[in-house]
C-alpha positions in Angstrom: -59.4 21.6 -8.5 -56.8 21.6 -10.8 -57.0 18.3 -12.7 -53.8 17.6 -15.6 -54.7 17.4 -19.3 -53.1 14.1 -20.2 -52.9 15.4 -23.9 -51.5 18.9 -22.4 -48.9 17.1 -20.6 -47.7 14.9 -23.6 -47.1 18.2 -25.8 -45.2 19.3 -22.4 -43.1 16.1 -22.8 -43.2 15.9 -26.5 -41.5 19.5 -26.6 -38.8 18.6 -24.0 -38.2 15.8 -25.9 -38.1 17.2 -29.2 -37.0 20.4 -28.4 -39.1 22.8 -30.3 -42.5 23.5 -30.5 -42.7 22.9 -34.3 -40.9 19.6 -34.1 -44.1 18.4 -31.1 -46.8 19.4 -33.3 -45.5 17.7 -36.2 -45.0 14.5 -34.1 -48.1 14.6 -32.3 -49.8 15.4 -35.4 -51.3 18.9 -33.8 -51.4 22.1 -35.6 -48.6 24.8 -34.3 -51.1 26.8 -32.5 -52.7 24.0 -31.0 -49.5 23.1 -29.0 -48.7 26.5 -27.6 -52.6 26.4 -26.9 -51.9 23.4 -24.9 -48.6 24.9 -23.0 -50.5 28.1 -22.1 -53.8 26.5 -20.7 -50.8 23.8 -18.5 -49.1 26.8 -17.5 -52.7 28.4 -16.3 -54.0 25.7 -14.5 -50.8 25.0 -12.6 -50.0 29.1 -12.0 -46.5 27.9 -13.1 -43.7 28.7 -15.9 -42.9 25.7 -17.6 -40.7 26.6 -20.6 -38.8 29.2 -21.6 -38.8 29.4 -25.5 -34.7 30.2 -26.6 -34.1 31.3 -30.1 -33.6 27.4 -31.3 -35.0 25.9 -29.0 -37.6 25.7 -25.9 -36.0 24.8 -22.5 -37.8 23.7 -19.2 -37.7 25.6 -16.2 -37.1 23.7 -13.0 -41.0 23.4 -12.2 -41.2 22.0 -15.8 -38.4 19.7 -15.7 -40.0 18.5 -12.3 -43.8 18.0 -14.7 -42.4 16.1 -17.0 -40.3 13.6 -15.0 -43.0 12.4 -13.1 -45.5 13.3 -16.3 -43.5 9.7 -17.7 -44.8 8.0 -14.7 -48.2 9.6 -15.2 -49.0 8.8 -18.9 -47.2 5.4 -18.2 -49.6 4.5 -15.7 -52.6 5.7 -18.0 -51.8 3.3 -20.4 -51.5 0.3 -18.6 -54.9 1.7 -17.0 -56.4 1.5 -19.9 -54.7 -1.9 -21.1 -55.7 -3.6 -18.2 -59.3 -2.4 -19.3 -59.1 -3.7 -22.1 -58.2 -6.9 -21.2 -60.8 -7.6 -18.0 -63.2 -6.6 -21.1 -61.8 -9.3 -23.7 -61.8 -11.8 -21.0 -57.6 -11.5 -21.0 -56.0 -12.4 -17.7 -53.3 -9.1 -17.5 -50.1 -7.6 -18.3 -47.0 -7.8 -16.0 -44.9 -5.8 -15.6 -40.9 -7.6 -15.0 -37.8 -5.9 -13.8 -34.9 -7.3 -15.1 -31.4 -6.4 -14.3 -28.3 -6.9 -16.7 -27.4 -10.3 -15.3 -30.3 -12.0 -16.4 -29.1 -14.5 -19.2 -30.7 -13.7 -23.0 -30.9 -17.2 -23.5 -33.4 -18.0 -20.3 -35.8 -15.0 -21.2 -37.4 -16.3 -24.7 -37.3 -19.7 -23.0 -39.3 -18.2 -20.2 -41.6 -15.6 -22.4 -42.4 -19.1 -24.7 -43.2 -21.2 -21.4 -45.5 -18.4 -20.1 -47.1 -18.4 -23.5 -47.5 -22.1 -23.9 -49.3 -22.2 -20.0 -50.9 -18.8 -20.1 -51.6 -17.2 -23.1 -53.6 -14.8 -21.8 -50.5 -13.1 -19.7 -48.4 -10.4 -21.2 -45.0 -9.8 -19.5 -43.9 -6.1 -20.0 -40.0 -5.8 -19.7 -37.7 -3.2 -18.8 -33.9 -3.2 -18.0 -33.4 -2.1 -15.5 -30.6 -1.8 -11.9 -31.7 -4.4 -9.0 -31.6 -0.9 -6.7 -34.3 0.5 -8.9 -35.9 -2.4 -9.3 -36.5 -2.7 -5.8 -37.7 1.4 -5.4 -39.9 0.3 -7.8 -41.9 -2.4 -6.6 -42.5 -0.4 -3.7 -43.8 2.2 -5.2 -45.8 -0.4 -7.8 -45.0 0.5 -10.9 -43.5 -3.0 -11.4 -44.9 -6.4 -10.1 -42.4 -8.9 -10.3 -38.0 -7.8 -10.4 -35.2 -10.5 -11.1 -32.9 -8.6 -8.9 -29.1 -9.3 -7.6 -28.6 -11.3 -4.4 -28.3 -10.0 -1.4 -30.2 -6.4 -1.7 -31.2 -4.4 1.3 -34.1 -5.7 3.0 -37.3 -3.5 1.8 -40.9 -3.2 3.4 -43.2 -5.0 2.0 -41.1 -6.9 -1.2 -40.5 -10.3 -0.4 -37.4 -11.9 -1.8 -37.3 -15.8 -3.1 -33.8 -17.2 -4.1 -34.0 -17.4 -7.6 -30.4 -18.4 -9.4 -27.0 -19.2 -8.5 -25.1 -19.3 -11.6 -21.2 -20.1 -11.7 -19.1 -17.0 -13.4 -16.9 -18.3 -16.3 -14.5 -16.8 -18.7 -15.3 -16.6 -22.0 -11.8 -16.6 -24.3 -10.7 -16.5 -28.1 -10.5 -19.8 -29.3 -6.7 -18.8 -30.2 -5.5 -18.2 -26.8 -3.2 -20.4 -24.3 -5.0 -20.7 -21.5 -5.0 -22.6 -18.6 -8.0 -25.1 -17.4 -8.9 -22.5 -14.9 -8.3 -19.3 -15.0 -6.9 -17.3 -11.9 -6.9 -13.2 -11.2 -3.5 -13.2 -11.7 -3.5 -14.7 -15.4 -5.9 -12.8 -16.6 -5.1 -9.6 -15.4 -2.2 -9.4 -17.6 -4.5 -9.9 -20.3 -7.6 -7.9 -22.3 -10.9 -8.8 -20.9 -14.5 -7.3 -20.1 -17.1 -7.2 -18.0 -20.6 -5.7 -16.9 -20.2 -1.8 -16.7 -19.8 -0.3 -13.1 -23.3 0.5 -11.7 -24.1 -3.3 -12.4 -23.9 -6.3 -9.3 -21.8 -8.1 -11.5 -18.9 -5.6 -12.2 -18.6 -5.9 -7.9 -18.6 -9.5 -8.0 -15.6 -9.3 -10.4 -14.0 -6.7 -8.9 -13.9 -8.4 -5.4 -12.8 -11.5 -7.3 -9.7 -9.7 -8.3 -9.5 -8.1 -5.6 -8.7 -10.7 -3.0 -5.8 -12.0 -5.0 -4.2 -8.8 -4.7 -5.3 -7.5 -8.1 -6.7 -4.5 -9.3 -6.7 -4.4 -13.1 -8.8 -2.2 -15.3 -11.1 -3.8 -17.7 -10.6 -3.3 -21.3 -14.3 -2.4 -21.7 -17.5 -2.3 -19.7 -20.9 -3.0 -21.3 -24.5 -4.0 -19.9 -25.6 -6.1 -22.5 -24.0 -10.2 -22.2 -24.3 -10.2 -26.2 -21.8 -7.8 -26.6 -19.6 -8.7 -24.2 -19.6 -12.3 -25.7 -19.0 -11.1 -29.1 -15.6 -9.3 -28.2 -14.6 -13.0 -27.6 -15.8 -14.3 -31.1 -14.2 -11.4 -32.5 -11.1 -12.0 -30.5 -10.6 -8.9 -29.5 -10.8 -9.8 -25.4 -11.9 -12.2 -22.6 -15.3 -11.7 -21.1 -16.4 -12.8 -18.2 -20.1 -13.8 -18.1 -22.5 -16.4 -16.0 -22.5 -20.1 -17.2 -25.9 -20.0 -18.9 -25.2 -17.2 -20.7 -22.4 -18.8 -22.9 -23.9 -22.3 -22.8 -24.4 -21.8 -26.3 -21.0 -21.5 -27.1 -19.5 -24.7 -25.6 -19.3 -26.4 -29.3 -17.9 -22.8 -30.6 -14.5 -23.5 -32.7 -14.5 -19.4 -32.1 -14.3 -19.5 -28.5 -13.3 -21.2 -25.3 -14.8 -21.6 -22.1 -12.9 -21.9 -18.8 -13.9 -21.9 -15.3 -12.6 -19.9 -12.4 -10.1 -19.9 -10.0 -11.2 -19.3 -6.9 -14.9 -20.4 -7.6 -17.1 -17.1 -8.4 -21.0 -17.4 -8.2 -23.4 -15.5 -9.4 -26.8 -15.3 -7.1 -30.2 -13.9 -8.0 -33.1 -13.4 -6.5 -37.1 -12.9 -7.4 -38.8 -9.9 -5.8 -42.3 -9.3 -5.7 -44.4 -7.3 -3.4 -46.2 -9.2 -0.4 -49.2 -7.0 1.2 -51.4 -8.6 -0.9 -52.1 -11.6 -2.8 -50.4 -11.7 -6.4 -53.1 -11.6 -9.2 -53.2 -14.6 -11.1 -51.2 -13.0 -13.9 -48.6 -12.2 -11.4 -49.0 -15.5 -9.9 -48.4 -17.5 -13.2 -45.0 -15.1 -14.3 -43.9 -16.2 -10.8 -44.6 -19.9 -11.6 -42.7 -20.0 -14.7 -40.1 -18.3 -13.3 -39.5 -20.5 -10.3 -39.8 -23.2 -13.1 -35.9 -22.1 -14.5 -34.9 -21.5 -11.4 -31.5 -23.5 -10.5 -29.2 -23.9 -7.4 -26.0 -24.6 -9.1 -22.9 -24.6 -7.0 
């Protein structure tokens, strides 16, 4: 049986990350022949060429580039393995793991992390951004427990959706602008503003919003993280357009302005979390808190 070296595969990964088998072994702290020790027993056991060594650096072949991408998911899982170990050992209740997409507000999340802290100190949330399509794929396969996703998504086997969020849009403006009380697509077309970047929910929901009054403008620039979009508007160097919550903040601002929309936009979210089985009480108690700042604003 041909069973992976988990330290084999990291110098794999380390090497197509690094690029050169001199800069793995300093960074995994391995001796030069140790490392293309490692590659050639990998290579053995999987009867396989993984890299081709160029005169600068080492490049994968397309069996290797296939190792390593799901080598990620591999040592990934091995750690949390071994965390969750760790913790059924120290009496700890778990870590989970929380999909969060780019509309989630920056403000709500350390309000969230200090509630789950405050009611369950034993739970750990792990985060990582990233898309509510991923997101989804990914609590499918398991290698996330709980996803903040857009609203709708397509209906997936086995991931149960709860209505989370539904947070008006707003436009966030330089305090040195005329504008109106509410803003319409035809103002501020005509004017600088930004948004989410294109792969996001939210760069649709503006883009529809637009484009039902006719308009079709291009944004002056597309991010994915809400700070930065807000601080082109402190800055004045545009308009952003951002949920409510997420410039709640700013409503006392002499920098900035805040102005509603006209027509109405909303922004919905959702909580995912897979349903064949129970949810561990770690999973259980994230879904708690979350539910806990969970609004229907309209």
């Amino acid at each position: 049986m041909r069973n992976l070296n988990l330290d084999q595969l990291q110098t794999l990964i380390a090497i197509a990350d690094l690029g050169t088998f001199a800069a793995a072994a300093q960074a995994l702290h391995l001796a030069p022949p140790t490392v293309s020790l490692h590659i050639k027993e990998l290579e053995s056991r999987l009867e396989a060429t993984l890299l081709v060594r160029g005169r600068r650096q080492a490049e994968l072949t397309p069996a290797g580039e296939a190792l390593v991408q799901e080598g990620r998911k591999l040592l990934a899982a091995s750690d949390d393995l071994i965390d969750l170990v760790k913790r059924r050992a120290t009496g700890r209740e778990g870590l989970v793991r929380v999909g969060v997409s780019a509309g989630v507000s920056t403000r709500l999340l350390p309000m969230m992390l200090e509630a789950l802290a405050q009611q369950n100190p034993g739970v750990e949330i792990k985060l990582e951004a990233v898309g509510s399509a991923e997101t989804m794929q990914r609590l499918k396969a398991g290698t996330l427990d709980i996803g903040i996703v857009a609203s709708p998504q397509p209906v997936v086997a086995e991931i149960r959706m709860t209505p989370w969020r539904n947070d008006p849009m707003v436009v966030l403006l330089p305090a040195s602008w005329d504008a109106p009380e509410r803003v319409t697509p035809g103002w501020l077309a005509g004017r600088r503003w930004a948004s989410f970047a294109p792969a996001t929910q939210m760069h649709g929901l503006v883009s529809a919003w637009f484009g039902q009054a006719g308009f079709n403008p291009r944004p002056f620039l597309t991010l994915s993280y809400p700070g930065a979009l807000k601080s082109l508007a402190v800055a004045s160097q545009s308009a952003a357009l951002l949920p409510l919550e997420e410039v709640e903040d700013l409503q006392h601002s002499a920098e900035v302005q805040i102005r509603h929309l006209l027509p109405q936009l909303m922004r919905p979210m959702a909580i995912a979390h897979r349903q064949a089985a129970a949810p561990t009480g770690a999973v259980a108690a994230v879904l708690k808190v979350l539910q806990d700042f969970g609004s229907a604003r309209t």
